[in-house]
C-alpha positions in Angstrom: -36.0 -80.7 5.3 -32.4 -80.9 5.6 -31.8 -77.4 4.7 -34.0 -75.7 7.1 -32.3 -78.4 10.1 -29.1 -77.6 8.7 -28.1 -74.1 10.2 -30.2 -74.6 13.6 -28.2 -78.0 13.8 -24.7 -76.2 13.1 -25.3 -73.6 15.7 -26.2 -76.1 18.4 -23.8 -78.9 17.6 -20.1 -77.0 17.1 -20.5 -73.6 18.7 -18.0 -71.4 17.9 -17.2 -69.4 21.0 -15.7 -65.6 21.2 -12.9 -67.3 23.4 -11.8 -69.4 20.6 -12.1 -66.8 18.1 -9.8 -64.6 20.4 -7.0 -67.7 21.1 -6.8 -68.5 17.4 -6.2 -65.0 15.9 -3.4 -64.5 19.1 -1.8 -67.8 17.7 -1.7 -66.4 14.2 -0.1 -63.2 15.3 1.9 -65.3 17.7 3.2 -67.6 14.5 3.8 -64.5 12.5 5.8 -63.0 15.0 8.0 -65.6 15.8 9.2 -64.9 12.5 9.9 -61.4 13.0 12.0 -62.4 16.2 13.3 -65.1 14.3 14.4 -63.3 11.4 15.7 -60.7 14.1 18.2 -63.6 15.8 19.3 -64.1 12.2 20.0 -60.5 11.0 21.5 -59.6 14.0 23.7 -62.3 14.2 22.4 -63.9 16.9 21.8 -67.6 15.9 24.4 -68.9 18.2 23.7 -66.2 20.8 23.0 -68.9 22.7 25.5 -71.8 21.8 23.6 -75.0 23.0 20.2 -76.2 23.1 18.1 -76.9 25.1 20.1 -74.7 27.8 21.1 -71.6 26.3 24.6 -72.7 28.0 25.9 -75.7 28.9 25.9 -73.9 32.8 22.5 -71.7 32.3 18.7 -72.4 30.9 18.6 -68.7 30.1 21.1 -66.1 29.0 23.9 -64.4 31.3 24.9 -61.0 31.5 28.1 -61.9 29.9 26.4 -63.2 26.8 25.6 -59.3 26.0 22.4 -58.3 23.7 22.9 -61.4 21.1 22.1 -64.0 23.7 18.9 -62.0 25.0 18.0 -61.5 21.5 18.3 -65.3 21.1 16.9 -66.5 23.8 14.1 -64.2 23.6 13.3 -65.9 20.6 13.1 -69.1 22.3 10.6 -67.7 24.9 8.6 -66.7 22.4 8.1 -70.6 21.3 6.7 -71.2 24.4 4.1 -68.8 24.4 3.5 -70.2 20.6 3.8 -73.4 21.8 0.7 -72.7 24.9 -1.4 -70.8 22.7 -1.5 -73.4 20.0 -2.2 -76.4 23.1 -5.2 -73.8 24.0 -6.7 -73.4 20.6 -6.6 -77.5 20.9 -8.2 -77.7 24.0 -11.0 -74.8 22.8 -12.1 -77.4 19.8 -11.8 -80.4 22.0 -15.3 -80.6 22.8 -16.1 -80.5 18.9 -13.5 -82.7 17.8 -16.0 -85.3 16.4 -18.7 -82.4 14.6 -15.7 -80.1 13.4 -13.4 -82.6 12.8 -11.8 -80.0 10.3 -11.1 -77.6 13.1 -10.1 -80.3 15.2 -7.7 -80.9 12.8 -5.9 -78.1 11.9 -5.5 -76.8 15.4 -3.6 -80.2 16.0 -1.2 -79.8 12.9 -0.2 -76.1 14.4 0.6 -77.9 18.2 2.2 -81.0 16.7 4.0 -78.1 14.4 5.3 -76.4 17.2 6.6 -79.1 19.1 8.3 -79.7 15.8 9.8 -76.5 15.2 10.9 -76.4 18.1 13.0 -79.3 17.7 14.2 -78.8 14.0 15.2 -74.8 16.1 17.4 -77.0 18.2 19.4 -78.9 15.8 19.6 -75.4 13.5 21.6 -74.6 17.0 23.5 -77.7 17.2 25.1 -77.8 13.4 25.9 -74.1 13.6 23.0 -72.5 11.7 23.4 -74.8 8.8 21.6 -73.0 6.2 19.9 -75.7 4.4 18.3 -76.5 8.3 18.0 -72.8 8.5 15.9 -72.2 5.5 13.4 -74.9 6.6 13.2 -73.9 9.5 11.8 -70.7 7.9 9.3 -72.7 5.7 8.0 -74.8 8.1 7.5 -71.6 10.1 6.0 -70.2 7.4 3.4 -73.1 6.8 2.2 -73.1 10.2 1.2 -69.6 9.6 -0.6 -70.9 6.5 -2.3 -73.8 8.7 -3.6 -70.8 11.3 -4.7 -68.9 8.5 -6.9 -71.6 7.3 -8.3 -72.2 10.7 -9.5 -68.9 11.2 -11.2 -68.9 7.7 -13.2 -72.5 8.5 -14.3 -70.6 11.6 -16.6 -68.5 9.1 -18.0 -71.4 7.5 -20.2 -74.3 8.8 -19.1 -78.3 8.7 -20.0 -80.3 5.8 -19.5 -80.9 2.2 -18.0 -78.2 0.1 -18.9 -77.2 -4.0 -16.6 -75.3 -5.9 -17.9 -71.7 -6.2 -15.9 -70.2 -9.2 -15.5 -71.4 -12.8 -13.3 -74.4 -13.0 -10.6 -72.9 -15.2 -10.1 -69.8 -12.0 -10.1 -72.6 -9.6 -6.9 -74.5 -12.0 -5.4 -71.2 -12.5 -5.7 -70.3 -9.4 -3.5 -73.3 -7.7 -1.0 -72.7 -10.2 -0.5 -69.2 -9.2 0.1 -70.9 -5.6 2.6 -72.5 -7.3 4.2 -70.2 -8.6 4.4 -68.6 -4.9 5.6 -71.8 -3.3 8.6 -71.3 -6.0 9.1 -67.7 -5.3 9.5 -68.5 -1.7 12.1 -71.4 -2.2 14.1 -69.0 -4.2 14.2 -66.5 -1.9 15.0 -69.0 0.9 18.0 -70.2 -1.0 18.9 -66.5 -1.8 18.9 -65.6 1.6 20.8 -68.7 2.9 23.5 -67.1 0.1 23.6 -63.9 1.5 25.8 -62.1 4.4 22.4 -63.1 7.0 24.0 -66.0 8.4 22.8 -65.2 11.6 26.4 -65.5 12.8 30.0 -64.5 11.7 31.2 -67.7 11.8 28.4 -69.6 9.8 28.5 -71.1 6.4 26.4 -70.2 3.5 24.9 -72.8 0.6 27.2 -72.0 -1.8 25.3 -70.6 -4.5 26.0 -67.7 -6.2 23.6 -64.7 -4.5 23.8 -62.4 -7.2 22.3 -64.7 -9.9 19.8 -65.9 -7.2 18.5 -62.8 -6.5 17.6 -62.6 -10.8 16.3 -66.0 -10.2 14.1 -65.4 -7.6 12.6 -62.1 -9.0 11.1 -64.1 -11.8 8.0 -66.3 -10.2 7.7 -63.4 -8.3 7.1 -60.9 -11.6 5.2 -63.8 -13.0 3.0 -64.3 -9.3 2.4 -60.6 -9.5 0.8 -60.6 -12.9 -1.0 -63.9 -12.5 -2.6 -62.2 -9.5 -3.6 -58.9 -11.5 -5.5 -61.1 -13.8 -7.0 -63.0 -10.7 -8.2 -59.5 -9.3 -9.8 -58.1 -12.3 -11.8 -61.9 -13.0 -12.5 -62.0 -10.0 -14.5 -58.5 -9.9 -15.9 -58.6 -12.9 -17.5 -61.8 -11.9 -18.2 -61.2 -8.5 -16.4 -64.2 -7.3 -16.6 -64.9 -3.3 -12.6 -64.3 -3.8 -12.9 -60.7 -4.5 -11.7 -59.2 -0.9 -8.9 -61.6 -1.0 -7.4 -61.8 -3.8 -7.3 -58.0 -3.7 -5.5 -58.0 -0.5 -3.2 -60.6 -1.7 -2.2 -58.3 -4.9 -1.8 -55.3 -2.5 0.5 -57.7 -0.1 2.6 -58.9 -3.3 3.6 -55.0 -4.7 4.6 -53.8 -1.4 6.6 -57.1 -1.1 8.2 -56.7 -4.3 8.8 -53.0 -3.7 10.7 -53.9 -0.4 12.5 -56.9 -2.5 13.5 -53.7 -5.0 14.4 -51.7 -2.3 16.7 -54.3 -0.5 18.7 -55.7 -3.0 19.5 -52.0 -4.4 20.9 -50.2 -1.4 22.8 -53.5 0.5 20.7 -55.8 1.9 19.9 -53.3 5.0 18.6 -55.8 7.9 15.2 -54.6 8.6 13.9 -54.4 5.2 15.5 -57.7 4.8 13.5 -58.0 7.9 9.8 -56.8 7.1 10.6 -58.8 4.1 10.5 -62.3 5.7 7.3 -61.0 7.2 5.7 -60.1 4.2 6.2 -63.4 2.4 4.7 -65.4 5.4 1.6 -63.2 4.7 1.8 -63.5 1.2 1.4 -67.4 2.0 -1.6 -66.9 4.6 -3.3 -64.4 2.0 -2.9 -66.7 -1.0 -4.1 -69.6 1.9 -7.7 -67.8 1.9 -8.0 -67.6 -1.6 -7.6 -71.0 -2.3 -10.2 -71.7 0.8 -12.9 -69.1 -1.0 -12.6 -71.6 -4.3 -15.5 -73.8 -2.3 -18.5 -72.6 -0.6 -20.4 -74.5 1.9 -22.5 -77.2 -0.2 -26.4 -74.8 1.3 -24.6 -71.5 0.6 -23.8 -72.1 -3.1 -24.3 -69.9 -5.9 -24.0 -70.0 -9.1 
C-alpha cells in the first residue's frame, strides 16, 4: 500500500518545477565560475586591484579609470558575487513552498545562500590583510565546497524524499569515502602549493613560506594515489553494474586531464591559465566525486540488489 501511494504522493506533495531545475544548474555554473574569475584576479595580479572593501576605494563603490585593467578585473569579480549571491536567494525561494516535504532541498539551497553571504565576507578580509595566503587558500576551499553543496542539490532533484539504503557492497561504499579522502588531501596540498607559488595575486603579497618545489612532489602523491583508487572504482563498478557507473567514469576522465594539466604546469613555469583551468578542474573533481558518494544510496522503493 505504501508503495503504490508512494510515487503519486511524491509527485503531488514536492513538485519539482523546470524553473528550479533551470535556477539551480545557473547557480552551479555561477559557483564554478566565480572561481575562474577568481583565480583570474589572482593570476593576474589583481587581488588588491581594488585596495578596500566594501568600496573598491575609499572615494568609489566601483573601479576608476585610473585603476587600469586590474581594478576592473577585480571588481568584476566582486559583481559576479552578486549575481551568485541572487541566484543562490532564488534557488531558496523556488524550494520555499516545499521546505517542510523536501527538507533536504530545503536545506542545501540554504547552506549555498548562507555560503555566499559568507564568502563574501571571508573575500573582504582576504582584501583587508593583503591577500594573506592562508585567508586566500580558504577562501578557495570554501568556494570550492559550495560547488560541492550545488552539486548535491541538483543530484537530490533526481531522486524522491525519504529514507535512503545503501546500493553497492559495503566494502565499495568504505573504499569509496576513503578515496574522497584522499581528494580532500590532494586538494589541501595543492592549496598550500599554490599559496607557495609566484600567484600571489599581487606583487606585493606574502607567500606561506613553504618550500614550493617539495610541495609540488608532495601534492602529486594523493593525487597518483586518487587516480588509481578511482581506476579500480571504474572497473568494480562496471563489472557490477553499480548505479555509480556514469560517474565514477566521468570522475576518472576529470582526474587524468587534471593531472595532465598539473604535468603540464609545473614543467613549462607555472603559465597562468593552465594554472587557471587547473583551479577549475579540481572544483569539478570535488562536484564529480560529490555524485559518487550521493549514488552509494538509492531511494529506500527503488532499491536493488
Amino acid at each position: 500500500m505504501l508503495t503504490s501511494e508512494s510515487p503519486t504522493s511524491t509527485t503531488a506533495v514536492a513538485p519539482i518545477t523546470r524553473t528550479l531545475r533551470i535556477v539551480a544548474w545557473l547557480s552551479f555554473l555561477a559557483e564554478t565560475l566565480i572561481i575562474a574569475t577568481g583565480g583570474a584576479v589572482r593570476l593576474t595580479g589583481s587581488g588588491l586591484g581594488c585596495p578596500t572593501w566594501p568600496t573598491c576605494t575609499p572615494e568609489s563603490l566601483v573601479a576608476t579609470p585610473e585603476m587600469g585593467i586590474h581594478g576592473i578585473i577585480e571588481f568584476g569579480n566582486r559583481t559576479l558575487t552578486g549575481l551568485v549571491g541572487i541566484l543562490a536567494l532564488a534557488v531558496v525561494v523556488l524550494v520555499w513552498r516545499m521546505r517542510r516535504d523536501r527538507r533536504d532541498l530545503f536545506v542545501l539551497a540554504l547552506i549555498v545562500l548562507g555560503g555566499v553571504a559568507a564568502q563574501a565576507g571571508v573575500g573582504g578580509i582576504t582584501v583587508l590583510t593583503g591577500l594573506n595566503p592562508f585567508i586566500v587558500g580558504f577562501h578557495y576551499v570554501a568556494s570550492l565546497v559550495l560547488v560541492c553543496v550545488c552539486a548535491a542539490f541538483l543530484v537530490r532533484l533526481d531522486e524522491p524524499a525519504g529514507r535512503r539504503v545503501r546500493a553497492v557492497p559495503a566494502w565499495y561504499a568504505g573504499l569509496t569515502h576513503a578515496t574522497t579522502g584522499i581528494l580532500a588531501l590532494t586538494i589541501v596540498f595543492g592549496v598550500l602549493t599554490t599559496g607557495a607559488g609566484p600567484h600571489s595575486g599581487d606583487a606585493d603579497a606574502g607567500r606561506n613560506g613553504f618550500n614550493a618545489e617539495l610541495l609540488e612532489h608532495v601534492h602529486a602523491w594523493p593525487g597518483y594515489a586518487l587516480l588509481v583508487l578511482t581506476v579500480f572504482l571504474t572497473v568494480v563498478a562496471w563489472q557490477l553494474g553499480l548505479r555509480t557507473k556514469t560517474w565514477i567514469g566521468i570522475l576518472l576522465a576529470v582526474e587524468i586531464v587534471q593531472i595532465a594539466v598539473g604535468l603540464y604546469q609545473a614543467r613549462n613555469g607555472l603559465p597562468e591559465l593552465a594554472v587557471g583551468v587547473h583551479m577549475v578542474l579540481a572544483a569539478l573533481t570535488a562536484a564529480a566525486m560529490t555524485v559518487v558518494v550521493l549514488r552509494l544510496k538509492a531511494p529506500a522503493d527503488t532499491e536493488t540488489s
